[in-house]
C-alpha positions as CSV (number, residue, x, y, z in Angstrom):
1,X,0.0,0.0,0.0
2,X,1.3,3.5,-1.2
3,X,0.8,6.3,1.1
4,X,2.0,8.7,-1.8
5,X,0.1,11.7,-2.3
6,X,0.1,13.0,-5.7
7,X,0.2,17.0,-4.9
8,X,-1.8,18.1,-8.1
9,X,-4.7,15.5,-7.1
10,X,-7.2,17.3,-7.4
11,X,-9.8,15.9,-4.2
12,X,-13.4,15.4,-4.8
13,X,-16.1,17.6,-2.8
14,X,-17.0,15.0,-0.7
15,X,-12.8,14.6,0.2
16,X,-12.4,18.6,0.6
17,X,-15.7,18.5,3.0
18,X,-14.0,15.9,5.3
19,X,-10.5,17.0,5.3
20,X,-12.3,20.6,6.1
21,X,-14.6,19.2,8.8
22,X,-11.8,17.4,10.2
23,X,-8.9,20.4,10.1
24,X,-11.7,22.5,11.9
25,X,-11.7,20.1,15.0
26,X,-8.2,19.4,15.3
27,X,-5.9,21.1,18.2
28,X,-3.5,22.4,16.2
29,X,-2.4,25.6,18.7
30,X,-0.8,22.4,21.0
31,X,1.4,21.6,18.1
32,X,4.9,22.7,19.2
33,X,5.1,25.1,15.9
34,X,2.7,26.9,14.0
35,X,1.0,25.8,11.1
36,X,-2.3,27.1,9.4
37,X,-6.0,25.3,8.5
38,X,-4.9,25.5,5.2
39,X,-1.4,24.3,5.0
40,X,-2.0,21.2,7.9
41,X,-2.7,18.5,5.5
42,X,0.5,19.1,3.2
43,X,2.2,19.2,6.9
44,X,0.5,16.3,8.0
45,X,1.4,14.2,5.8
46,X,5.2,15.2,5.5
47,X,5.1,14.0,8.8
48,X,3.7,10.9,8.6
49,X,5.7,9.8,6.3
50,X,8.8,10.6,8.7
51,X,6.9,9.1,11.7
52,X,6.1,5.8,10.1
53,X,8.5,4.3,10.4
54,X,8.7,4.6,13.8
55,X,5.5,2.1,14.4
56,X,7.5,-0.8,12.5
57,X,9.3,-3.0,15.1
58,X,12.7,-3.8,14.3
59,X,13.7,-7.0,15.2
60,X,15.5,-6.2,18.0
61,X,12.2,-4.6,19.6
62,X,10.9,-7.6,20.0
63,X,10.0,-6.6,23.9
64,X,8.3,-3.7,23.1
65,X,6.3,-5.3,20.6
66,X,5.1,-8.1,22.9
67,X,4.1,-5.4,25.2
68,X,2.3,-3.5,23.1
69,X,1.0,-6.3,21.0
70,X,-2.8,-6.3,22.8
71,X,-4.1,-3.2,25.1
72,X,-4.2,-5.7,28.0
73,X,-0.5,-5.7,27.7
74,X,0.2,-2.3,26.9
75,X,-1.9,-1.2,30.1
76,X,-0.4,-3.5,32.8
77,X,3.2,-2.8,30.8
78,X,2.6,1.0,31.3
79,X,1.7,0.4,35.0
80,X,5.0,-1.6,35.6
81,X,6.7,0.5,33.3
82,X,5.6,4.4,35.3
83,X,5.9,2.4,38.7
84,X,9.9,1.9,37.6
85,X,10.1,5.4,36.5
86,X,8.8,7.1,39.9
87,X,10.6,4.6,41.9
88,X,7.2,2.9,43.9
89,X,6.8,-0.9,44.1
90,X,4.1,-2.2,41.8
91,X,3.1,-6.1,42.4
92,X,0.6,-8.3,40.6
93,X,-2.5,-7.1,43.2
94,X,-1.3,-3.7,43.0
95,X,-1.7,-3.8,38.8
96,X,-4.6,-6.1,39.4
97,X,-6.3,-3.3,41.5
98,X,-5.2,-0.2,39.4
99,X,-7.3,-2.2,36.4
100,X,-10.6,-3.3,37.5
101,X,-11.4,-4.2,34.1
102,X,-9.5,-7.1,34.0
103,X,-9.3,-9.8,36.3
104,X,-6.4,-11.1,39.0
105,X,-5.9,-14.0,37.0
106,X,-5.7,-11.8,33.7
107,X,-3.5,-9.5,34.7
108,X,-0.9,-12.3,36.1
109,X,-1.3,-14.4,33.6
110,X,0.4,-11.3,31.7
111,X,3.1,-10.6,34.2
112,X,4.3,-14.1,34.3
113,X,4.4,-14.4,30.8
114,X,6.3,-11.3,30.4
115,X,8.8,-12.7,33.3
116,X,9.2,-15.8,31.3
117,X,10.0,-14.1,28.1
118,X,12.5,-11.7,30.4
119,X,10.7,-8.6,30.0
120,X,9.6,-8.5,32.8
121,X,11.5,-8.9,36.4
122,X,11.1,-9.5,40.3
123,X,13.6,-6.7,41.6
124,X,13.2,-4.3,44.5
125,X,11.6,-0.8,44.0
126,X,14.7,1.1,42.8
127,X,14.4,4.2,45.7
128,X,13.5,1.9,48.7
129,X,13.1,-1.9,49.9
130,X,9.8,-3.5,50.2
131,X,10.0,-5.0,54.1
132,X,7.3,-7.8,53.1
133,X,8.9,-10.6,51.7
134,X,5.7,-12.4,50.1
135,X,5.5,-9.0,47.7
136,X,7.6,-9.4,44.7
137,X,8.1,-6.6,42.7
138,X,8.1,-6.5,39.1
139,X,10.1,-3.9,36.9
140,X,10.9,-3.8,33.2
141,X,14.1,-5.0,32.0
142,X,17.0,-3.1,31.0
143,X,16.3,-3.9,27.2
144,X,12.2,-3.1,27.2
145,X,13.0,0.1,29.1
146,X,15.7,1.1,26.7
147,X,14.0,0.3,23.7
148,X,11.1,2.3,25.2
149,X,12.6,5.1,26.0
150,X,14.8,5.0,22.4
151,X,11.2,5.2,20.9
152,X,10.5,8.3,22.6
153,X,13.4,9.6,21.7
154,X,13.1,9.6,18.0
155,X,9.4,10.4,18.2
156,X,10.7,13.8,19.9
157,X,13.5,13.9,17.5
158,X,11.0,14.1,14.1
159,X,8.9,16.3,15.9
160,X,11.8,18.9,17.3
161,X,12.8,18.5,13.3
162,X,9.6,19.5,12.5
163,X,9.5,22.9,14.8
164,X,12.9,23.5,13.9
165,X,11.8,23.5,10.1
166,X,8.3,25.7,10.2
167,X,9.0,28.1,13.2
């Protein structure tokens, strides 16, 4: 599939009433540079095409992927992942309770599978140690959380490109 648009299309009415509808509603005064109405689509797809490729795992994502693979995932990954990042314990009842959408049995039935496939890990709260000894804690692993944050980074890098290039 081509996501190369021709710049002399000319769009039918029906395509110029969406795109308008749509441009109306958007939030464009939170973008981190200024672009017009008029000139967002052209934009927009400039930087989609640079973003792209940044939703295509690599194969040595293959962590990230997993934990993004279903929302399930993604949400109890997220949980672990902030928990890691503020430096607070997070346990399987902990997650279990922070998503009441899902059961106990869902949610460690995730955990375990991301400790099997080394994701996942049963280490101490990095800022302080957890005095119960039943509670085992559960961070991400050096490579998810690099990976993760490496994401970020280029995600921040096409868009600081982008301010750079229309401020």
């Amino acid at each position: 599939m081509s996501l190369k648009i021709k710049e002399t299309s000319k769009l039918s009415d029906e395509d110029l009433r969406r795109e308008k509808t749509i441009t109306l509603k958007l939030n464009l005064k939170k973008l981190p540079f200024k672009v017009s109405k008029e000139n967002f689509c052209s934009r927009y797809r400039e930087m989609f095409k640079e973003m792209t490729p940044l939703f295509k795992y690599r194969a040595e994502e293959y962590a990230m992927k997993w934990c993004l693979s279903t929302e399930k995932k993604m949400k109890v990954f997220l949980l672990i992942f902030e928990s890691n990042q503020l430096q607070q314990e997070i346990y399987k009842e902990k997650i279990a309770n922070k998503l009441p959408e899902y059961s106990y049995k869902t949610v460690a039935q995730i955990v375990d599978e991301g400790i099997k496939k080394k994701f996942f890990v049963n280490l101490p709260p990095r800022a302080h140690i957890v005095k119960d000894g039943k509670v085992r804690n559960i961070r991400p692993s050096e490579e998810l959380v690099i990976e993760f944050i490496n994401w970020h980074i280029d995600i921040i890098s096409i868009l600081s490109k982008f301010q750079t290039k229309y401020t």
